[in-house]
C-alpha positions as protocol buffer text, in pm:
chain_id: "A"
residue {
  index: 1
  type: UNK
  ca { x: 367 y: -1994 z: 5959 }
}
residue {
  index: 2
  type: UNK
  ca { x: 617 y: -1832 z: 5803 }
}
residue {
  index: 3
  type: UNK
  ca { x: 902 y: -1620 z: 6004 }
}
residue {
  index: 4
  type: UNK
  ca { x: 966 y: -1274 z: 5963 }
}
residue {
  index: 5
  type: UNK
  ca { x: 1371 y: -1224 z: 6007 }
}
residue {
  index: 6
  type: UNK
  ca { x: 1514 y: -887 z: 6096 }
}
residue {
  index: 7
  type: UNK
  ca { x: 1679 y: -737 z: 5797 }
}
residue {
  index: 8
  type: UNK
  ca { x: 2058 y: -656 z: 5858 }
}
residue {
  index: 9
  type: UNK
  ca { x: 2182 y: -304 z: 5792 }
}
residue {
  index: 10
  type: UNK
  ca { x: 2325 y: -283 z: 5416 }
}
residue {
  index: 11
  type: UNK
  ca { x: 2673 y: -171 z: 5419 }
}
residue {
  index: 12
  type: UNK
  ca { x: 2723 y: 168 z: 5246 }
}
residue {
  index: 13
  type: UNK
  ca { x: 2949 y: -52 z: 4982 }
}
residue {
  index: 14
  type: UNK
  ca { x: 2622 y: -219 z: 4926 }
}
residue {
  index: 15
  type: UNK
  ca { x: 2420 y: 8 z: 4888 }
}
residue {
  index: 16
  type: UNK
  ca { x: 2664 y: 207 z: 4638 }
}
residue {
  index: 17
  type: UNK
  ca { x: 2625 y: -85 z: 4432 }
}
residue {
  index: 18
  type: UNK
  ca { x: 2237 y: -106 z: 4445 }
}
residue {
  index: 19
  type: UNK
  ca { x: 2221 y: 276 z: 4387 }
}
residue {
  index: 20
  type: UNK
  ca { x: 2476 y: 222 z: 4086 }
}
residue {
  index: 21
  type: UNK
  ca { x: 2218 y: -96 z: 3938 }
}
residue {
  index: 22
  type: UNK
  ca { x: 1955 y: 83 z: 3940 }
}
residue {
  index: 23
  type: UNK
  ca { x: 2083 y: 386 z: 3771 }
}
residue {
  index: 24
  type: UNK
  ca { x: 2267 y: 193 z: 3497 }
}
residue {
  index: 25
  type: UNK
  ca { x: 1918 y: 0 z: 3456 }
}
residue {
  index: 26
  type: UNK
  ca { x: 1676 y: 376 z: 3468 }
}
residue {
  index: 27
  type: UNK
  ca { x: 1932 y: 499 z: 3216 }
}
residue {
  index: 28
  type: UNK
  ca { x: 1864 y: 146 z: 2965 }
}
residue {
  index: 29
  type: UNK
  ca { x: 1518 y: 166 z: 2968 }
}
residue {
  index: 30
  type: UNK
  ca { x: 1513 y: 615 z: 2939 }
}
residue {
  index: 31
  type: UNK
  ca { x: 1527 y: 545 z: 2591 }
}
residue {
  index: 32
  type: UNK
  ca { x: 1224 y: 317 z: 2575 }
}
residue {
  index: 33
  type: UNK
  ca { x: 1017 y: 510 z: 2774 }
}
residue {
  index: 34
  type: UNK
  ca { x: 1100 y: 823 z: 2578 }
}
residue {
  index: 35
  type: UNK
  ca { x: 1026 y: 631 z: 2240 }
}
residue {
  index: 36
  type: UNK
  ca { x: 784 y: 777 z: 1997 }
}
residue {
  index: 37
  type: UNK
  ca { x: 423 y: 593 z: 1972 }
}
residue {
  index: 38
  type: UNK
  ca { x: 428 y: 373 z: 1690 }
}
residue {
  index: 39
  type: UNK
  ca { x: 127 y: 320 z: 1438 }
}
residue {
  index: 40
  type: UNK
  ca { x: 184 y: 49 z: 1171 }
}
residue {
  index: 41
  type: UNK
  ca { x: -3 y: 118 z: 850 }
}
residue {
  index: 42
  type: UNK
  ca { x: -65 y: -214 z: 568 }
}
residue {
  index: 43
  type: UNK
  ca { x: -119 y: -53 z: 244 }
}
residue {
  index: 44
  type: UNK
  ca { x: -154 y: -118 z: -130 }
}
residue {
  index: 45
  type: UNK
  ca { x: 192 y: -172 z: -295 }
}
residue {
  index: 46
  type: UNK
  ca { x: 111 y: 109 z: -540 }
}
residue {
  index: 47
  type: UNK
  ca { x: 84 y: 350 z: -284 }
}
residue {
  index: 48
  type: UNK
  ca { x: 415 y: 313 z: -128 }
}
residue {
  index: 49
  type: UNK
  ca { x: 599 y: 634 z: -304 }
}
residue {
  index: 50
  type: UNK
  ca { x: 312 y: 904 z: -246 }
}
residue {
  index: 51
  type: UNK
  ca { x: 255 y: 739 z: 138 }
}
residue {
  index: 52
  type: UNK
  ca { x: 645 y: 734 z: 187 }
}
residue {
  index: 53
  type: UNK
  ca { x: 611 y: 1111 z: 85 }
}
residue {
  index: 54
  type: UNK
  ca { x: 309 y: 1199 z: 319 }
}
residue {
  index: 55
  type: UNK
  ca { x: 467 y: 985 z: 622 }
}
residue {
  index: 56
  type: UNK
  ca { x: 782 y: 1197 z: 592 }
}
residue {
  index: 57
  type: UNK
  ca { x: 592 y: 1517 z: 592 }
}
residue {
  index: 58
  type: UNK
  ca { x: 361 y: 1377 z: 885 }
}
residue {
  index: 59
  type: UNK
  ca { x: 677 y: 1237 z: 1097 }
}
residue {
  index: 60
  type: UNK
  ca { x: 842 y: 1547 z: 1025 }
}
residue {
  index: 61
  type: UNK
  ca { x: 572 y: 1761 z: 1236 }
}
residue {
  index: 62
  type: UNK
  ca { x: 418 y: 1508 z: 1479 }
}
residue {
  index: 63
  type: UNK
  ca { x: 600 y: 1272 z: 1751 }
}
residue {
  index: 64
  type: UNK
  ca { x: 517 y: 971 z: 1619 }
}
residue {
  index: 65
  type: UNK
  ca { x: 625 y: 641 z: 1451 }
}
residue {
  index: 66
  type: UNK
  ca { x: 474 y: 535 z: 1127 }
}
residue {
  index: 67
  type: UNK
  ca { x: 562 y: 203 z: 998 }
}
residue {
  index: 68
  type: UNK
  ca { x: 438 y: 81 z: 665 }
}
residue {
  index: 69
  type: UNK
  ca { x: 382 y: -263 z: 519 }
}
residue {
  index: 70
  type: UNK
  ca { x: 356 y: -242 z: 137 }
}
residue {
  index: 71
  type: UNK
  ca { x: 213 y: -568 z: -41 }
}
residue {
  index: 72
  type: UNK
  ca { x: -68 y: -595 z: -253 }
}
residue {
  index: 73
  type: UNK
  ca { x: -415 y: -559 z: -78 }
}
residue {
  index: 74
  type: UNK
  ca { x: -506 y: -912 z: -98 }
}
residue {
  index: 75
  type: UNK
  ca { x: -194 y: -1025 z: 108 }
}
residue {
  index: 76
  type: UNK
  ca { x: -222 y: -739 z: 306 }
}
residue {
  index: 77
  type: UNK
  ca { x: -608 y: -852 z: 393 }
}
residue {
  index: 78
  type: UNK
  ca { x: -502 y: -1206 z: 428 }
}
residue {
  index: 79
  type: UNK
  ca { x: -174 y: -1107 z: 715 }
}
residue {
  index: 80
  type: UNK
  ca { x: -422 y: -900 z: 902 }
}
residue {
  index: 81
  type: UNK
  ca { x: -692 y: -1136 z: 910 }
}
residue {
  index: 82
  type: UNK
  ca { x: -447 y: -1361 z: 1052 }
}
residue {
  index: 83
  type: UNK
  ca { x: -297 y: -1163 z: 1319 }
}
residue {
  index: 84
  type: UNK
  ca { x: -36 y: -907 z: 1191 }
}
residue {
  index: 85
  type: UNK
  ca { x: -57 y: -653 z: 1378 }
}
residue {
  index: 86
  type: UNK
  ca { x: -195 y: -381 z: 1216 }
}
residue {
  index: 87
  type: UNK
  ca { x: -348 y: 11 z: 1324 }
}
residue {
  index: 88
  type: UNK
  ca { x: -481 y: 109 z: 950 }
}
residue {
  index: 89
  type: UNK
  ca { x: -549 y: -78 z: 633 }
}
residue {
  index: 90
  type: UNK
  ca { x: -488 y: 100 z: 323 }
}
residue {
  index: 91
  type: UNK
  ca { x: -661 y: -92 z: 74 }
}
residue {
  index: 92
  type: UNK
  ca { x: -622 y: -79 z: -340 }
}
residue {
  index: 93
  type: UNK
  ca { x: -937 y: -235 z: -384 }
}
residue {
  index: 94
  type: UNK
  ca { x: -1305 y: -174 z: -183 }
}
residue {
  index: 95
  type: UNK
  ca { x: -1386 y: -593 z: -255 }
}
residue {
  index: 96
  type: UNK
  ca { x: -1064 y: -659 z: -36 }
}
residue {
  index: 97
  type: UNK
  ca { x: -1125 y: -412 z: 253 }
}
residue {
  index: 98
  type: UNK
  ca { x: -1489 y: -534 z: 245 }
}
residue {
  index: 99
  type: UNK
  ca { x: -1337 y: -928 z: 271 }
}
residue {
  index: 100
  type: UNK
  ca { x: -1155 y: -813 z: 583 }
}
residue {
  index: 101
  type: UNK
  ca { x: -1478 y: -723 z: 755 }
}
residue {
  index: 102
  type: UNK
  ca { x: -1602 y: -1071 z: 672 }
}
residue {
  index: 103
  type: UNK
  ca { x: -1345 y: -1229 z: 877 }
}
residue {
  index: 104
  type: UNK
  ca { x: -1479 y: -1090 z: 1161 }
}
residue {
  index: 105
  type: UNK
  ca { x: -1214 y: -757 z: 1195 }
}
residue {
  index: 106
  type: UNK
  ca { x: -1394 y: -433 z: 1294 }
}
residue {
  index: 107
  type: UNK
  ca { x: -1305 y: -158 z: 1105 }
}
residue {
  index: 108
  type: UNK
  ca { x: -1314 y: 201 z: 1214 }
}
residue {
  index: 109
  type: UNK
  ca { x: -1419 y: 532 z: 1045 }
}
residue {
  index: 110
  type: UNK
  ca { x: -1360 y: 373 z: 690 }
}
residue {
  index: 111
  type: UNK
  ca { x: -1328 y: 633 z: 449 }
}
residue {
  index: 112
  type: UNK
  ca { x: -1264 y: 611 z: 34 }
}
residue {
  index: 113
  type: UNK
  ca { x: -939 y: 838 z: -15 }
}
residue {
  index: 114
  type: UNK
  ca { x: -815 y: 898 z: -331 }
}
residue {
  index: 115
  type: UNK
  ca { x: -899 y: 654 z: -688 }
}
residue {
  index: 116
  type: UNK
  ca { x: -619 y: 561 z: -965 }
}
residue {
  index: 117
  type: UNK
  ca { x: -680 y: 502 z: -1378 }
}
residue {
  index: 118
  type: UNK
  ca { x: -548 y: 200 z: -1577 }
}
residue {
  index: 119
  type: UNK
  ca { x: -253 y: 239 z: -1754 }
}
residue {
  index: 120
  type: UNK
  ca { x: -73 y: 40 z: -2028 }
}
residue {
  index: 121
  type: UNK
  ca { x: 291 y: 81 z: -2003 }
}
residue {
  index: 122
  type: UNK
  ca { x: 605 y: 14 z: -2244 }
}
residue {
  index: 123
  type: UNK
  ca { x: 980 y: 104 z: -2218 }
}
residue {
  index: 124
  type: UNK
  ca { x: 1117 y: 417 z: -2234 }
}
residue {
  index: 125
  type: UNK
  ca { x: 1291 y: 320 z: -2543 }
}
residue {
  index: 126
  type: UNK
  ca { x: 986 y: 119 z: -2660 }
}
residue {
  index: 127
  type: UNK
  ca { x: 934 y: 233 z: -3028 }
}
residue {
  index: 128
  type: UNK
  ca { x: 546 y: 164 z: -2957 }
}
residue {
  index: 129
  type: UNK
  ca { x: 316 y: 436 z: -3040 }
}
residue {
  index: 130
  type: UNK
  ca { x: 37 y: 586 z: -2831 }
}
residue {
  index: 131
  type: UNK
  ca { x: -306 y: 352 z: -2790 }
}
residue {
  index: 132
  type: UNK
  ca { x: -609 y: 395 z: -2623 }
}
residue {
  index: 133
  type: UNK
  ca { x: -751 y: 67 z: -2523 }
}
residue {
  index: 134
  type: UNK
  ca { x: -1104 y: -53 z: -2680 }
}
residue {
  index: 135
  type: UNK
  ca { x: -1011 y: 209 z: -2949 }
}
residue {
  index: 136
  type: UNK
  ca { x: -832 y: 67 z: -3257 }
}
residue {
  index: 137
  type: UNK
  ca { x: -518 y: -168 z: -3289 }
}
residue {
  index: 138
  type: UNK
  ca { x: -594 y: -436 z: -2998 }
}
residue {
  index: 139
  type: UNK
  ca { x: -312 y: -514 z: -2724 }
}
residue {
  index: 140
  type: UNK
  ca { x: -275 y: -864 z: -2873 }
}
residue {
  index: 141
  type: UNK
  ca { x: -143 y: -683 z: -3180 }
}
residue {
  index: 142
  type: UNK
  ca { x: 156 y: -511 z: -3022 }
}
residue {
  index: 143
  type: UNK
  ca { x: 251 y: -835 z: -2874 }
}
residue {
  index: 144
  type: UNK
  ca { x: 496 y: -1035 z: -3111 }
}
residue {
  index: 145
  type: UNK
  ca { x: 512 y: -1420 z: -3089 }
}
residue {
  index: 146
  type: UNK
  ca { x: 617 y: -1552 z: -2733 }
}
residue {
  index: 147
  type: UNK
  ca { x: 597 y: -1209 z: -2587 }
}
residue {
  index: 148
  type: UNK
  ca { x: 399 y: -1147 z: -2271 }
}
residue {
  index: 149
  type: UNK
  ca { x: 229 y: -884 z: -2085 }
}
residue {
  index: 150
  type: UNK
  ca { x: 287 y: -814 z: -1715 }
}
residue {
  index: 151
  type: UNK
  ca { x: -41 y: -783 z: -1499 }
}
residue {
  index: 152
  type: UNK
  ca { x: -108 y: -845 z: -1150 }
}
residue {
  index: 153
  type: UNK
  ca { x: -259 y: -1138 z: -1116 }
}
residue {
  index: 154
  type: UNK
  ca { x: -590 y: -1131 z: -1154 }
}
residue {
  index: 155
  type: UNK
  ca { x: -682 y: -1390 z: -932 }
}
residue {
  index: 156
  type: UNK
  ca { x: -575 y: -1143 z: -621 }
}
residue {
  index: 157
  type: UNK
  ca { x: -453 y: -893 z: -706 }
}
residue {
  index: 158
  type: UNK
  ca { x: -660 y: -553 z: -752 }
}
residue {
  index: 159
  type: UNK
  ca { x: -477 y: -384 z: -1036 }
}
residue {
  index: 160
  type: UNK
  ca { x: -505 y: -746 z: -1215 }
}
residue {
  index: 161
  type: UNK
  ca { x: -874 y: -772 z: -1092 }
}
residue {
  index: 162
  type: UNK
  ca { x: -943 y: -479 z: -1259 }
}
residue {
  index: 163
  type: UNK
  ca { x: -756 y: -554 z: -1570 }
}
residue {
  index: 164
  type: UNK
  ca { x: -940 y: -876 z: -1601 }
}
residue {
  index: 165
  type: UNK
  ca { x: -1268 y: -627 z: -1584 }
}
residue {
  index: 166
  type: UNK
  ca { x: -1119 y: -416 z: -1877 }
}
residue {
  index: 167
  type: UNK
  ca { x: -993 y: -665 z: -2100 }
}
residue {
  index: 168
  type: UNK
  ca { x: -1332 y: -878 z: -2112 }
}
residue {
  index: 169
  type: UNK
  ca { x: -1519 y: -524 z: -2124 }
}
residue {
  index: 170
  type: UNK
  ca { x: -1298 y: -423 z: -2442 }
}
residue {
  index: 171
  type: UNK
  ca { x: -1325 y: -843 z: -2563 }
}
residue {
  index: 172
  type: UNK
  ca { x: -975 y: -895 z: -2543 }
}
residue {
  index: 173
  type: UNK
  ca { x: -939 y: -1124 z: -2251 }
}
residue {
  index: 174
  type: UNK
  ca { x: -945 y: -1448 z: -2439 }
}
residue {
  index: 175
  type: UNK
  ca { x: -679 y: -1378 z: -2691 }
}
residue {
  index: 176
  type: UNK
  ca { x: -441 y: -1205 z: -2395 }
}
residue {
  index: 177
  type: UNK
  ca { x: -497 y: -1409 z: -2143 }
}
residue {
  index: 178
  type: UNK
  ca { x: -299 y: -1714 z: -2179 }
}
residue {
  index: 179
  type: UNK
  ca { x: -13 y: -1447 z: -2280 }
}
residue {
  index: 180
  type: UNK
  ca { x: 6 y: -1274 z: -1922 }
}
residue {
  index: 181
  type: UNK
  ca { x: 323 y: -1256 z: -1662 }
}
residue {
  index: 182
  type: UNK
  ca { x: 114 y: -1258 z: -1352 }
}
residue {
  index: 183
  type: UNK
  ca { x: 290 y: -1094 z: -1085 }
}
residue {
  index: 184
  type: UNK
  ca { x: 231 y: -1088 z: -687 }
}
residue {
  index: 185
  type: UNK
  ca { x: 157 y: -695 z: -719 }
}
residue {
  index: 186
  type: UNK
  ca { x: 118 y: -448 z: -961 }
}
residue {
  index: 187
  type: UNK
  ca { x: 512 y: -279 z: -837 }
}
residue {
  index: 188
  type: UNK
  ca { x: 641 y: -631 z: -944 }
}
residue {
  index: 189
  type: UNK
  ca { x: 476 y: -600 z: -1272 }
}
residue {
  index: 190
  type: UNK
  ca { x: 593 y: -295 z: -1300 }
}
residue {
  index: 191
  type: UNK
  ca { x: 939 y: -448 z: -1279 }
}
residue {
  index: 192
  type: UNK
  ca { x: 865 y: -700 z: -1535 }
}
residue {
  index: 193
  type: UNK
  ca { x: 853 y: -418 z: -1796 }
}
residue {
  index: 194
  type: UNK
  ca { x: 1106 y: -172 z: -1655 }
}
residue {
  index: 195
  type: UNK
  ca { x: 1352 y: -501 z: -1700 }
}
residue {
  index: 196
  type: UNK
  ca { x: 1269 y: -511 z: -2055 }
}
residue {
  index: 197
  type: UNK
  ca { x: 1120 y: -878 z: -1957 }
}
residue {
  index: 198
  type: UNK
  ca { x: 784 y: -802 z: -2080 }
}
residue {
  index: 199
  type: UNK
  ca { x: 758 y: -504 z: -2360 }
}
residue {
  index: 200
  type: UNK
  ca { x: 389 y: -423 z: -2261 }
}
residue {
  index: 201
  type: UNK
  ca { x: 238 y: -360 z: -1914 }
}
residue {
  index: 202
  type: UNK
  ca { x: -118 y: -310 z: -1766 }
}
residue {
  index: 203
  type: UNK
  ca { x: -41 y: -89 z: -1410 }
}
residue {
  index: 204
  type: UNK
  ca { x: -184 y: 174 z: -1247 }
}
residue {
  index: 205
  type: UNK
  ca { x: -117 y: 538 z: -1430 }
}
residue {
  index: 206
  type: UNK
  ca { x: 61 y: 648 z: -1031 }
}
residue {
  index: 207
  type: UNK
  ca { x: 328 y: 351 z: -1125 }
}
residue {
  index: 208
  type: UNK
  ca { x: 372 y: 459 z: -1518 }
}
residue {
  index: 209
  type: UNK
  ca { x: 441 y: 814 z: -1309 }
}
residue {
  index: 210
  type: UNK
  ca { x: 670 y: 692 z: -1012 }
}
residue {
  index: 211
  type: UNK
  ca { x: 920 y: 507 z: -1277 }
}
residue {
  index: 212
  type: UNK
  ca { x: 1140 y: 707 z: -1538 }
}
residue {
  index: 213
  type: UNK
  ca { x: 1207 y: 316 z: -1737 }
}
residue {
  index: 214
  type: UNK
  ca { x: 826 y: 302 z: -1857 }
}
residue {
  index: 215
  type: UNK
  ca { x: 638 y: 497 z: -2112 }
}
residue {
  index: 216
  type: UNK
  ca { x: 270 y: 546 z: -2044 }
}
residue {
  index: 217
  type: UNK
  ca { x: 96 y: 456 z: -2377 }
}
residue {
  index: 218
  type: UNK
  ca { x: -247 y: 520 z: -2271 }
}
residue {
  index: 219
  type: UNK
  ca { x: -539 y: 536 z: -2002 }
}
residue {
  index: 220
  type: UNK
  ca { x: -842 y: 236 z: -2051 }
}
residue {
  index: 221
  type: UNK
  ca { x: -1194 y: 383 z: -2023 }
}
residue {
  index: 222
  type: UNK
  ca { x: -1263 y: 452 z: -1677 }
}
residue {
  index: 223
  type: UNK
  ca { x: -1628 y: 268 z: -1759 }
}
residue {
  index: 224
  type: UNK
  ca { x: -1433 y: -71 z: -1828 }
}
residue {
  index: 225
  type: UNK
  ca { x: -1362 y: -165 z: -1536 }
}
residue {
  index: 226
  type: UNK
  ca { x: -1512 y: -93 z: -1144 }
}
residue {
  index: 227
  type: UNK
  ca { x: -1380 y: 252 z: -994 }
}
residue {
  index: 228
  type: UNK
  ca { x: -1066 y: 231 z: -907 }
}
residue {
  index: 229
  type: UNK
  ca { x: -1050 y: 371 z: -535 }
}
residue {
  index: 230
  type: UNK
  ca { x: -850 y: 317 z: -182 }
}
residue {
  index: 231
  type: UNK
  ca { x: -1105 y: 297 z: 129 }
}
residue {
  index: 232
  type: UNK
  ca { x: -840 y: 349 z: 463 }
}
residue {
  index: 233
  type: UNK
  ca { x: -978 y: 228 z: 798 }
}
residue {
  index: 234
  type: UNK
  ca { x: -887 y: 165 z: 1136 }
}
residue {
  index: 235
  type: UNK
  ca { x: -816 y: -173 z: 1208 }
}
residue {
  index: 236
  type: UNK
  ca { x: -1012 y: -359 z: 1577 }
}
residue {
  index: 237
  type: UNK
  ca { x: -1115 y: -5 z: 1727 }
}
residue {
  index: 238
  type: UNK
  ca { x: -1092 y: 196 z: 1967 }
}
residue {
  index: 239
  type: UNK
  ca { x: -757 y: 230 z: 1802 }
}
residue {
  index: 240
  type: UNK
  ca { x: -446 y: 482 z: 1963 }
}
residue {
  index: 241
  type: UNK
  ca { x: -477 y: 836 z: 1914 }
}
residue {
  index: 242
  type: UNK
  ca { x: -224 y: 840 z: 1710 }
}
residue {
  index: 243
  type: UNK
  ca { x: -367 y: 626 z: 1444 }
}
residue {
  index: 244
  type: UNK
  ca { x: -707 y: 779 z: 1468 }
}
residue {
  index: 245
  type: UNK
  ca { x: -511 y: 1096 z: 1429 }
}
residue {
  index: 246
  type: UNK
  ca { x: -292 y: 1006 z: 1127 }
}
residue {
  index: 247
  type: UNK
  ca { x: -651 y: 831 z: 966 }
}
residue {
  index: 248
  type: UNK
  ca { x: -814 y: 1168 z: 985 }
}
residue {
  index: 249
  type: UNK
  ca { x: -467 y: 1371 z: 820 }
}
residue {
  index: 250
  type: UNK
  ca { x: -443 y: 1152 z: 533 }
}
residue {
  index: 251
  type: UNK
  ca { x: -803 y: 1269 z: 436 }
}
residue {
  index: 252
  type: UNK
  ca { x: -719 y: 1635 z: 446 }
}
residue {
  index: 253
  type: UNK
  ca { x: -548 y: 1907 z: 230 }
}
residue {
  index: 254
  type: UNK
  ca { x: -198 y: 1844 z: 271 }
}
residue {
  index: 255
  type: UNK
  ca { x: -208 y: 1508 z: 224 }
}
residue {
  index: 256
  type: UNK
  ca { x: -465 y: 1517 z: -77 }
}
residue {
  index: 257
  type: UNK
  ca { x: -190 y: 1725 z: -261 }
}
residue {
  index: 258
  type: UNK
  ca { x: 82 y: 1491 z: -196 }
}
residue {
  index: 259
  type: UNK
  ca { x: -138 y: 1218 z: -325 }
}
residue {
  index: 260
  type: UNK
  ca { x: -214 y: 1468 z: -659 }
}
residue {
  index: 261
  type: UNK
  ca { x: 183 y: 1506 z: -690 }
}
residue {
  index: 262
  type: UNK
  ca { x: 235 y: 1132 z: -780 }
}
residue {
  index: 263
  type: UNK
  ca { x: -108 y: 1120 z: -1029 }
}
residue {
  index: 264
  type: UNK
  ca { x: -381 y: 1036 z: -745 }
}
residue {
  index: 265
  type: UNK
  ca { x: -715 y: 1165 z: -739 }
}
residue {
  index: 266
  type: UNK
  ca { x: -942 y: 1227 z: -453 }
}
residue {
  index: 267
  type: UNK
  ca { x: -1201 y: 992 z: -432 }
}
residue {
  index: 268
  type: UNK
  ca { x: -1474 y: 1216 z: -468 }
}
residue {
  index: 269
  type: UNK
  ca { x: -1402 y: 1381 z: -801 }
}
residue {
  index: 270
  type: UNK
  ca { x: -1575 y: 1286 z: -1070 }
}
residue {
  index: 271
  type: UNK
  ca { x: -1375 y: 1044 z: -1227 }
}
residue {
  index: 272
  type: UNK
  ca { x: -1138 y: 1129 z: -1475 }
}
């Protein structure tokens, strides 16, 4: 049995102390407690300037935290079917949000949000003239011996996925590809051309719009390839209300036209 000893009288020196502790340690934590709710968001790499954009304006009017995780959608898939901790998925591709659900994560009020065109891209200085894919001079011919052009690779990534579907559409995947600088995403492509290490490009026509070092040259046939759209869900519902919440914004109005300010469409236009 254990014995209960009388408690001695605390000094008021003592108890000054005690009182000072825990003030110094309610005053450490205020700022935790008064911390803004977080919501983490893994998106498509070629959505990072027009989501930057809308989480600005959202932050801006609502008490809340949004983090985002650019990458392409295929590592972005892979990091959340592994644990990363993630509120939303902002997928580039529907194959790679539909993979997700595969590995056993629940998605939540999955919606399509806005869709993208291929785009081949060249310098700004590039003394290339305007093309139209599948119509005329073929991409092989603008491509002088050992040159290359940067694509993201189609073994992962969605704007190289699609390219892949575009190229053998329009019969020039066999000629082209054993001439491509595969990249991890479709931004790092981007980079290949914008550092003059690759003359041509195949990107998204949001990326030929975001950079001021490319040239768009032209759109490919939106019939080449699948329809290029970004499904956004909630990732292992019932998620916070602050991620429902942001889910549901970046479907309306305001964010639609911030998405149309950087060459986005909504998803349920016709396509264009």
């Amino acid at each position: 049995m254990f014995e209960t000893r009388a408690r001695r009288p605390r000094s008021p020196r003592h108890a000054a102390l005690i009182s000072g502790i825990s003030l110094s340690v309610a005053l450490s934590l205020a700022p935790l407690a008064q911390a803004a709710p977080g919501v983490r968001v893994f998106a498509a790499a070629s959505l990072t300037d027009a989501l930057d954009r809308a989480i600005a304006h959202y932050e801006s009017r609502h008490d809340v935290d949004i983090v985002p995780v650019y990458a392409s959608s295929s590592t972005a898939a892979r990091q959340i079917a592994r644990g990363a901790p993630a509120d939303l998925f902002f997928s580039a591709n529907v194959r790679w949000m539909d993979w997700l659900a595969e590995q056993g994560i629940e998605l939540g009020l999955r919606n399509d949000v806005v869709q993208n065109r291929l785009a081949v891209i060249a310098a700004r200085d590039s003394d290339l003239s305007d093309v139209t894919p599948g119509r005329g001079q073929a991409l092989d011919a603008l491509l002088d011996e050992g040159q290359r052009l940067a694509v993201g690779d189609p073994d992962h990534v969605p704007a190289g996925i699609y390219t892949r579907q575009a190229l053998q559409a329009l019969r020039e995947w066999d000629a082209l590809e054993p001439r491509l600088a595969r990249a991890d995403n479709v931004r790092a492509a981007l980079a290949l051309v914008e550092r003059g290490e690759t003359p041509l490009g195949i990107v998204y026509r949001t990326d030929a719009q975001a950079s001021d070092k490319v040239r768009l040259l032209g759109l490919f046939p939106d019939d080449s390839h699948d329809p290029i759209v970004y499904p956004l869900a909630l990732i292992d519902p019932p998620a916070s209300d602050e991620a429902r919440d942001f889910q549901q914004w970046l479907q309306g109005d305001v964010a639609q036209a911030i998405f149309s300010d950087f060459g986005f469409a909504p998803a349920d236009d016709a396509r264009r």
